[in-house]
C-alpha positions as CSV (number, residue, x, y, z in Angstrom):
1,X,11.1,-53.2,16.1
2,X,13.1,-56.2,16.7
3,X,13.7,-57.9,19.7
4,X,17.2,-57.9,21.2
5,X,19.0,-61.1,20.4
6,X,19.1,-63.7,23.1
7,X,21.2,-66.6,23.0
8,X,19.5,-69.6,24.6
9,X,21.6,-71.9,27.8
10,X,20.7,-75.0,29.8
11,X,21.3,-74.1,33.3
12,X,21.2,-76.7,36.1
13,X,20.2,-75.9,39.9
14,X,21.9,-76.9,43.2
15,X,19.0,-79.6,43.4
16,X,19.7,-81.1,39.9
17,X,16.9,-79.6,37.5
18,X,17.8,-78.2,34.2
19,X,16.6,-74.6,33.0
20,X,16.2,-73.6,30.4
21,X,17.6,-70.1,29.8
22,X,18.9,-67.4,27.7
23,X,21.4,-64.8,28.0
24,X,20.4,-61.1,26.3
25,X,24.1,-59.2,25.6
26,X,23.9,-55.9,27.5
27,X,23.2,-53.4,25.1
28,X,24.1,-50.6,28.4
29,X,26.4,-51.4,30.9
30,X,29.2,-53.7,30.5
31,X,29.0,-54.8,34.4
32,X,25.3,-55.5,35.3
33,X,23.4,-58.3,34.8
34,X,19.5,-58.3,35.0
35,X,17.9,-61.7,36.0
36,X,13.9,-62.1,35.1
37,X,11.9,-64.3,37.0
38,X,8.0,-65.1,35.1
39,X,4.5,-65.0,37.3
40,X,2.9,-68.1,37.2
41,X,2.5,-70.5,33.7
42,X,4.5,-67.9,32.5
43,X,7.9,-68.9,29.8
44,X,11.0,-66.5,28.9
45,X,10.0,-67.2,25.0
46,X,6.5,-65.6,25.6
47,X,6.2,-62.4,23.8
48,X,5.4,-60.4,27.0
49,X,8.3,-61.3,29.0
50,X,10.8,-61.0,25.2
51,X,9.4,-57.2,25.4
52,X,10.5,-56.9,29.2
53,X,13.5,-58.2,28.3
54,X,14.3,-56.5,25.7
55,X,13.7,-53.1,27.0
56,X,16.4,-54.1,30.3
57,X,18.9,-54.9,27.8
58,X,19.3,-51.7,27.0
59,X,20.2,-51.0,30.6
60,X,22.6,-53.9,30.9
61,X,22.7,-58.0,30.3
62,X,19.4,-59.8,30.5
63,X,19.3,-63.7,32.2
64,X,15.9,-64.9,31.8
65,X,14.9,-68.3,32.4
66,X,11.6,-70.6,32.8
67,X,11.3,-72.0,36.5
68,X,11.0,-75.4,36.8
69,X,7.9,-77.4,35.5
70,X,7.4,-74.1,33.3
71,X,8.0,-74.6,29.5
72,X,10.9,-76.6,28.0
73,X,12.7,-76.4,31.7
74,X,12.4,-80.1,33.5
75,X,10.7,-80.6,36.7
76,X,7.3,-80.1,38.3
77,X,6.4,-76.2,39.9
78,X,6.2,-76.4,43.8
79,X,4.7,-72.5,43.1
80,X,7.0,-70.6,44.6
81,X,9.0,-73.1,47.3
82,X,12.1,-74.9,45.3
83,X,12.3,-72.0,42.6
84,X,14.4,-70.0,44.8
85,X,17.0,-73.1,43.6
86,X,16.3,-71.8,39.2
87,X,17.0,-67.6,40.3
88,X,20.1,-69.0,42.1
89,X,20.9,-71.0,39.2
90,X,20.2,-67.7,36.9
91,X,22.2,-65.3,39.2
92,X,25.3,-68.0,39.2
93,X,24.9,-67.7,35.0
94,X,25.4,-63.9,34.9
95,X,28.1,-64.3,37.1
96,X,29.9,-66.4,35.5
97,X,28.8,-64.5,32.0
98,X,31.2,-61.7,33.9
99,X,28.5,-59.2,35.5
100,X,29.8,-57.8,38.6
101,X,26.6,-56.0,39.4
102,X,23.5,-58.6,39.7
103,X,20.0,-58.0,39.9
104,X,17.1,-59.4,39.9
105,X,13.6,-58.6,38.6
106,X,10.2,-60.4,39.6
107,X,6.7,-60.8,38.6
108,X,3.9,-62.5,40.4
109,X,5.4,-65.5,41.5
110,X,8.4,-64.3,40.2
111,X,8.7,-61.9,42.6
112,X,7.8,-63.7,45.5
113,X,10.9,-66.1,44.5
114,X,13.1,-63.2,44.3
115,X,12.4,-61.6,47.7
116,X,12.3,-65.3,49.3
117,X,16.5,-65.5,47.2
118,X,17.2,-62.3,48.7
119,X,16.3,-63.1,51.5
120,X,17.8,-66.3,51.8
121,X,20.5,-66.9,50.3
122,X,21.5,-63.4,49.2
123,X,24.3,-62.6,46.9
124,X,22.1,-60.4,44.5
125,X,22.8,-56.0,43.9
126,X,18.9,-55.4,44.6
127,X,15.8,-56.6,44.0
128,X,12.4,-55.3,42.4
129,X,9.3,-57.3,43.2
130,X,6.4,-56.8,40.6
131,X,2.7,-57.3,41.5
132,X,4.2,-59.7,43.7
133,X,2.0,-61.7,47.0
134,X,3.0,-60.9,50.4
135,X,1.5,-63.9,51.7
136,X,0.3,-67.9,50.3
137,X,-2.6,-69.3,50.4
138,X,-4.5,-65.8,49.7
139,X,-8.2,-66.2,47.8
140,X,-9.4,-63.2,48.4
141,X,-9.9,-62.5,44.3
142,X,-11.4,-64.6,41.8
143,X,-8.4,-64.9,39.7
144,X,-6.8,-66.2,42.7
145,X,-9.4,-68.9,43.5
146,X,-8.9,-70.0,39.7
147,X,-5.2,-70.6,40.5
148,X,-6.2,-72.6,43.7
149,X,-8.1,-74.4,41.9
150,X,-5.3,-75.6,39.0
151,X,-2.5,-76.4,41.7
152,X,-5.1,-78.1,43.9
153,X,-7.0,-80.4,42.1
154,X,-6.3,-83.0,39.5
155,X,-8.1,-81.6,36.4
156,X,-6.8,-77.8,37.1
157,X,-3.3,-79.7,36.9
158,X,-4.5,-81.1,33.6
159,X,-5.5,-78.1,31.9
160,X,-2.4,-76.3,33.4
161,X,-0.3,-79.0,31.7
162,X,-1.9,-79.2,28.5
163,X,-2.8,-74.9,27.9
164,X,0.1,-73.2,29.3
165,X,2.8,-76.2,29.8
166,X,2.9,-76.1,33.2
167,X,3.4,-79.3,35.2
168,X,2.7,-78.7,38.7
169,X,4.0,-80.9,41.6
170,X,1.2,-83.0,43.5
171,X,0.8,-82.6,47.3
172,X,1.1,-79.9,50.3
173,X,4.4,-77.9,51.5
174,X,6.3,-79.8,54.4
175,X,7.1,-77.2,55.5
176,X,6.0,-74.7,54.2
177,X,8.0,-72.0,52.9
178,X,8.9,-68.8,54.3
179,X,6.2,-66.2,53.3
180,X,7.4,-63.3,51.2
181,X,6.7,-60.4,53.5
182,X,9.0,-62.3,56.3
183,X,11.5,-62.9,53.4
184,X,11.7,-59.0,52.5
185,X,12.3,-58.5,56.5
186,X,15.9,-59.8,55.5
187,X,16.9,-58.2,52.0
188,X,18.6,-55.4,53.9
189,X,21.0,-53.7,53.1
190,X,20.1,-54.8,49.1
191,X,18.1,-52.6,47.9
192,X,14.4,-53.4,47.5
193,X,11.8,-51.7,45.1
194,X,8.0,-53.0,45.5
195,X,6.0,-52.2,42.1
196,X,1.9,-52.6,42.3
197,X,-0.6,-51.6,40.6
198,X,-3.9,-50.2,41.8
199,X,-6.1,-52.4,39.1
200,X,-4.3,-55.5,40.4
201,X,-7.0,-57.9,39.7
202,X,-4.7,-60.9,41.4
203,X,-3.3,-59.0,44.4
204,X,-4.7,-56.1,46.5
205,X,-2.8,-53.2,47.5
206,X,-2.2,-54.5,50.8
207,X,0.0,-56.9,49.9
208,X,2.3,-54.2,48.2
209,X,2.2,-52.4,51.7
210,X,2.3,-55.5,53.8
211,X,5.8,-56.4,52.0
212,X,7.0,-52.6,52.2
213,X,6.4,-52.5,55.8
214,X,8.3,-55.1,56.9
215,X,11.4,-54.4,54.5
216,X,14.3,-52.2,56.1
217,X,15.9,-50.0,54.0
218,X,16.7,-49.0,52.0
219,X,13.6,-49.7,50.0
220,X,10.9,-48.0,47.6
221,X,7.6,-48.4,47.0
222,X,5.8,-47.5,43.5
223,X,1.8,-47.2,43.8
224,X,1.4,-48.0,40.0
225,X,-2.1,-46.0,38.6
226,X,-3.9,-47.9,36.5
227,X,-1.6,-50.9,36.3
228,X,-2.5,-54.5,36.3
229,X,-0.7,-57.3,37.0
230,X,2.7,-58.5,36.3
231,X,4.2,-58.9,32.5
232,X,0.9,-58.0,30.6
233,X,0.1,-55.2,32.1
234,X,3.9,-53.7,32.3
235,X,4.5,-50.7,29.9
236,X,7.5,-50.5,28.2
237,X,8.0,-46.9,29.9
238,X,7.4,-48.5,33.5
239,X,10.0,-51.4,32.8
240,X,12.4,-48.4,31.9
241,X,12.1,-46.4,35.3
242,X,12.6,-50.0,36.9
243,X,15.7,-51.0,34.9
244,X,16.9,-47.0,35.5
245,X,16.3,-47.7,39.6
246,X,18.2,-50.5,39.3
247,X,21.4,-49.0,37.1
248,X,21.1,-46.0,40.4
249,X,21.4,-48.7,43.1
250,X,23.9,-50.8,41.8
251,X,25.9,-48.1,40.8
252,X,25.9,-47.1,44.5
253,X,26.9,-49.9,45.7
């Protein structure tokens, strides 16, 4: 089956780095606009995320985007810090596309960004955080340790730049940012879904609950059996229920 067709746009954040972008038509409702946020050396174009995307569109419009540093967008990544500037940038697209109704969807770093926007600077219809970190700086996984070690040290940036096109900023948060689990404190009253997977390679369950906890509601939390992490491991049937939670709580609101 054919993917849904996307029409790429160059988007430009508050800070003055160009996105690059594209708009999925709804193929559901007229008046909700669905905003993907990628993990980590992730890209929009990449078949994993075209499949998510593809599968919301059928629920309403899709804005998906590469975060700065990632792919053919302009910058360097500050992994997870200044991307809150590319979502705003994404929301502010599908509202001006004409979606009254915005949300937005995130995965791995993705969703950290997207509670840390809610959180912030608000102005989204709910959120859903996917296989997302409570917390920075956690090692406690080998697959995390391998990330370390690309952001942290000159040839990890190398390879990052040369296998997945990701360019990675040099140096240490000053400050640093607000952690996600103190971010999701301050979504309410947006509603807040929390997707993990108990074969999370990445991310342990108790950063799933560690958000959860702190989050007022209203709020959700799906223990995922069997799930992995972020846009390769998401089914098309789990990306469904997520895009039909979100169609509920924006209708509500």
């Amino acid at each position: 089956m054919p993917f849904a067709t996307s029409f790429p746009v160059m988007l430009r954040t508050a800070d003055g780095v160009r996105i690059d972008a594209a708009h999925t038509p709804s193929r559901g409702r007229s008046d909700l606009g669905i905003v993907v946020a990628h993990g980590f050396t992730g890209s929009w174009r990449e078949p994993t995320a075209r499949r998510i995307v593809h599968v919301l569109s059928g629920f309403g419009g899709v804005v998906a985007f590469d975060f700065r540093g990632h792919g053919r967008s302009a910058g360097e990544s500050t992994v997870g810090d200044l991307e809150v500037h590319d979502i705003e940038a994404a929301v502010r697209h599908a509202r001006v596309v004409g979606y009254s109704s915005v949300a937005v969807v995130g995965f791995s770093m993705g969703a950290a960004v997207a509670l840390r926007h809610a959180g912030l600077h608000r102005g989204v219809d709910a959120v859903a955080a996917v296989s997302g970190p409570a917390r920075w700086y956690y090692r406690g996984t080998r697959p995390m340790r391998q990330v370390h070690w690309a952001i942290e040290r000159p040839f990890g940036r190398l390879a990052a730049r040369v296998v997945k096109r990701t360019r990675i900023a040099v140096g240490q948060w000053d400050p640093i940012p607000l952690p996600p689990h103190e971010a999701a404190a301050l979504i309410s009253p947006t509603p807040l879904l929390v997707v993990h997977g108990d074969a999370d390679t990445f991310f342990p369950l108790e950063h799933a609950h560690q958000i959860f906890d702190v989050a007022r509601e209203p709020k959700e939390l799906w223990i995922e059996r069997g799930f992995g992490h972020a846009e390769s491991a998401a089914t098309p049937e789990l990306v469904r229920r997520i895009a039909k939670w979100i169609t509920t709580n924006t209708a509500q609101r």
